[in-house]
C-alpha positions as CSV (number, residue, x, y, z in Angstrom):
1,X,247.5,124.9,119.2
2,X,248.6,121.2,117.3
3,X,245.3,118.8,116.3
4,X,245.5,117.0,119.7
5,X,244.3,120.3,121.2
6,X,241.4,121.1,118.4
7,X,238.1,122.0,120.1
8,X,239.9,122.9,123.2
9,X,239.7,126.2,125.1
10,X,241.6,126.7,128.5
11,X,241.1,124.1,131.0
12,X,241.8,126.0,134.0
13,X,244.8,125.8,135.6
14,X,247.5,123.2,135.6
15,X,247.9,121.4,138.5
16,X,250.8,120.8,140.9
17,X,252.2,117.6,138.5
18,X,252.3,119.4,135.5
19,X,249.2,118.2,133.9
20,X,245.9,120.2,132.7
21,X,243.1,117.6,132.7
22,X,239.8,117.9,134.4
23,X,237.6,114.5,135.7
24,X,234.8,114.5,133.2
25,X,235.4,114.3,129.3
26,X,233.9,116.6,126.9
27,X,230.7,115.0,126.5
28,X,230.1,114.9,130.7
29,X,230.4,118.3,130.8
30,X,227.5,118.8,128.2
31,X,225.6,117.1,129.7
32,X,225.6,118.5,133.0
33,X,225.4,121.4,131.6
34,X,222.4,120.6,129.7
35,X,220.6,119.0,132.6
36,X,221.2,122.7,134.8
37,X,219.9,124.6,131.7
38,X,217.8,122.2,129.6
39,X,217.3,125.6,127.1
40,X,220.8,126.4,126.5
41,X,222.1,126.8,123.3
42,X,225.0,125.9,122.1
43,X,226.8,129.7,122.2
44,X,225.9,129.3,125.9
45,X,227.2,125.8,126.5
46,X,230.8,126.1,124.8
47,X,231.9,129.0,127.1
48,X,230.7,127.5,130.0
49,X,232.5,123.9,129.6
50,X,235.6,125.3,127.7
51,X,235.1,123.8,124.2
52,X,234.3,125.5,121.0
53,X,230.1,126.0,119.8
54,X,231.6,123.2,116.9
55,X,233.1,120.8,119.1
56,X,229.8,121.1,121.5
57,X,227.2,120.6,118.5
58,X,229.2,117.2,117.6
59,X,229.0,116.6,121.4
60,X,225.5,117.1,121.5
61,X,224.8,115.0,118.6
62,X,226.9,112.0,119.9
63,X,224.7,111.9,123.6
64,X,221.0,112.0,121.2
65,X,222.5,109.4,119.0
66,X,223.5,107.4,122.1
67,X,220.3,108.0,123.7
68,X,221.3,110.1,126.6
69,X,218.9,113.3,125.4
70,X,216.5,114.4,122.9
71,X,215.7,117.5,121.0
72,X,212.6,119.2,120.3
73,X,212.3,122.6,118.9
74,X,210.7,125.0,120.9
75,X,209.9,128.1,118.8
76,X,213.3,129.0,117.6
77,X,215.3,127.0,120.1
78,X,215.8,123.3,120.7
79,X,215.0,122.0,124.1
80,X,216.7,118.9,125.8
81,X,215.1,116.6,127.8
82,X,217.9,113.9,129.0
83,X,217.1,110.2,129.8
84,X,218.2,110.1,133.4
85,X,217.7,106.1,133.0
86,X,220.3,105.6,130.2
87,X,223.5,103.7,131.9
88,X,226.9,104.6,132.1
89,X,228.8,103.5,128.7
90,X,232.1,102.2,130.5
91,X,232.0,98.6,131.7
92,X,233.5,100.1,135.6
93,X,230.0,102.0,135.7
94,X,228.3,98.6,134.4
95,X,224.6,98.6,135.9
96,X,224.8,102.3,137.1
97,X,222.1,105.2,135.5
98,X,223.3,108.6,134.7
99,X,220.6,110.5,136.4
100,X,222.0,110.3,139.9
101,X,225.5,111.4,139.0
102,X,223.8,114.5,136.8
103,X,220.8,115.2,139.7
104,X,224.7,115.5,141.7
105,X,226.5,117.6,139.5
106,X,223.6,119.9,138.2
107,X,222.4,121.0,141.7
108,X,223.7,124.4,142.8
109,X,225.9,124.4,146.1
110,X,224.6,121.6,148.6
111,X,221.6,119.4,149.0
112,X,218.7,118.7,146.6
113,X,219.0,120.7,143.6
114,X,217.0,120.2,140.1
115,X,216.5,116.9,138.6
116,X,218.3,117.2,135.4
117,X,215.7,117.9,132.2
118,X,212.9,118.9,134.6
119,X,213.5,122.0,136.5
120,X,212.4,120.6,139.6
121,X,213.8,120.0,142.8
122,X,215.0,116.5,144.1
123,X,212.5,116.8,146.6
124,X,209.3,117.9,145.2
Protein backbone atom coordinates (compact mmCIF):
# COMPACT_ATOMS: atom_id res chain seq x y z
CA UNK A 1 0.00 0.00 0.00
CA UNK A 2 1.78 3.57 -1.48
CA UNK A 3 0.51 6.99 0.67
CA UNK A 4 -2.45 7.50 -1.83
CA UNK A 5 -3.97 4.40 -0.37
CA UNK A 6 -3.23 5.26 3.60
CA UNK A 7 -6.32 4.84 5.72
CA UNK A 8 -7.81 2.61 3.17
CA UNK A 9 -9.03 -0.98 3.72
CA UNK A 10 -10.75 -2.98 0.76
CA UNK A 11 -13.30 -1.21 -1.12
CA UNK A 12 -15.17 -4.10 -2.32
CA UNK A 13 -14.85 -5.19 -5.54
CA UNK A 14 -13.61 -3.58 -8.62
CA UNK A 15 -15.90 -2.92 -11.14
CA UNK A 16 -16.29 -3.93 -14.78
CA UNK A 17 -13.91 -0.61 -15.92
CA UNK A 18 -11.26 -1.39 -13.87
CA UNK A 19 -11.83 1.00 -11.14
CA UNK A 20 -12.49 0.49 -7.19
CA UNK A 21 -14.32 3.63 -6.09
CA UNK A 22 -17.54 3.66 -4.21
CA UNK A 23 -20.27 7.02 -4.46
CA UNK A 24 -19.75 8.51 -1.08
CA UNK A 25 -16.29 9.74 0.29
CA UNK A 26 -14.87 8.84 3.59
CA UNK A 27 -16.53 11.26 5.59
CA UNK A 28 -20.33 10.27 3.92
CA UNK A 29 -19.86 7.02 5.05
CA UNK A 30 -19.30 8.11 8.75
CA UNK A 31 -21.85 9.79 8.82
CA UNK A 32 -24.34 7.46 7.79
CA UNK A 33 -23.03 5.31 9.79
CA UNK A 34 -23.27 7.43 12.75
CA UNK A 35 -26.81 8.45 12.08
CA UNK A 36 -27.81 4.33 11.99
CA UNK A 37 -25.82 3.84 15.28
CA UNK A 38 -25.62 7.28 16.97
CA UNK A 39 -23.44 5.08 19.92
CA UNK A 40 -20.92 3.61 17.83
CA UNK A 41 -17.47 3.85 18.53
CA UNK A 42 -14.95 4.31 16.46
CA UNK A 43 -13.59 0.26 16.59
CA UNK A 44 -17.21 -0.28 15.24
CA UNK A 45 -17.36 2.41 12.58
CA UNK A 46 -13.91 1.67 10.78
CA UNK A 47 -14.85 -1.97 9.85
CA UNK A 48 -18.07 -1.21 8.86
CA UNK A 49 -17.07 1.69 6.18
CA UNK A 50 -13.58 0.18 5.25
CA UNK A 51 -11.21 2.80 6.78
CA UNK A 52 -8.85 2.48 9.65
CA UNK A 53 -10.18 3.50 13.64
CA UNK A 54 -7.30 6.51 12.82
CA UNK A 55 -8.52 7.65 9.60
CA UNK A 56 -12.32 7.50 11.12
CA UNK A 57 -11.32 9.59 14.46
CA UNK A 58 -9.89 12.47 11.96
CA UNK A 59 -13.13 11.90 10.03
CA UNK A 60 -15.17 12.32 12.93
CA UNK A 61 -13.39 15.30 13.98
CA UNK A 62 -13.60 17.11 10.55
CA UNK A 63 -17.86 16.67 10.44
CA UNK A 64 -17.97 18.32 14.50
CA UNK A 65 -15.65 20.94 13.38
CA UNK A 66 -17.86 21.51 10.32
CA UNK A 67 -20.90 21.37 12.20
CA UNK A 68 -22.42 18.26 10.88
CA UNK A 69 -22.53 16.35 14.62
CA UNK A 70 -21.65 16.83 18.18
CA UNK A 71 -20.20 14.82 20.92
CA UNK A 72 -21.26 14.30 24.34
CA UNK A 73 -19.90 11.74 26.65
CA UNK A 74 -22.12 9.37 27.86
CA UNK A 75 -20.55 7.44 30.72
CA UNK A 76 -17.56 6.04 29.05
CA UNK A 77 -18.68 6.52 25.52
CA UNK A 78 -19.26 9.57 23.26
CA UNK A 79 -22.68 9.91 21.81
CA UNK A 80 -23.42 11.74 18.39
CA UNK A 81 -26.21 13.66 17.69
CA UNK A 82 -25.96 15.01 13.91
CA UNK A 83 -27.44 18.41 12.69
CA UNK A 84 -29.76 17.04 10.06
CA UNK A 85 -30.16 20.94 8.98
CA UNK A 86 -26.51 21.53 8.15
CA UNK A 87 -26.19 21.84 4.08
CA UNK A 88 -24.40 20.04 1.71
CA UNK A 89 -20.69 21.59 1.42
CA UNK A 90 -20.42 21.32 -2.60
CA UNK A 91 -21.80 24.27 -4.51
CA UNK A 92 -24.00 21.23 -6.96
CA UNK A 93 -25.87 20.47 -3.50
CA UNK A 94 -26.12 24.46 -2.96
CA UNK A 95 -29.42 24.95 -0.73
CA UNK A 96 -29.94 21.18 0.02
CA UNK A 97 -29.85 19.76 4.00
CA UNK A 98 -28.11 16.55 4.85
CA UNK A 99 -30.86 15.12 6.85
CA UNK A 100 -32.94 13.79 3.95
CA UNK A 101 -30.10 12.15 2.13
CA UNK A 102 -28.96 10.44 5.77
CA UNK A 103 -32.89 9.76 6.97
CA UNK A 104 -32.33 7.73 3.05
CA UNK A 105 -29.25 6.02 3.63
CA UNK A 106 -29.58 5.11 7.36
CA UNK A 107 -32.98 3.38 7.10
CA UNK A 108 -32.79 -0.46 6.83
CA UNK A 109 -34.23 -2.06 3.55
CA UNK A 110 -37.32 0.11 2.18
CA UNK A 111 -39.62 2.79 3.44
CA UNK A 112 -39.33 4.97 6.60
CA UNK A 113 -36.52 3.99 8.60
CA UNK A 114 -34.78 6.09 11.68
CA UNK A 115 -34.27 9.67 11.51
CA UNK A 116 -30.64 9.93 11.79
CA UNK A 117 -29.35 11.00 15.68
CA UNK A 118 -32.78 10.06 17.02
CA UNK A 119 -33.64 6.52 16.91
CA UNK A 120 -37.03 7.07 15.73
CA UNK A 121 -38.89 6.30 12.75
CA UNK A 122 -39.64 8.79 9.86
CA UNK A 123 -43.07 8.32 10.67
CA UNK A 124 -43.55 8.73 14.31
Amino acid sequence: MGPADEGKMNMGPTDEGGGSWTLLTGHGHVLVEIARNPKARIRDIAPVVGLTERTVQVIVADLEAAGYLTRARDGRRNRYTINSGSLFRHPAQQGHRVGPFLALLAADGDGPGPKPGTGRSASD
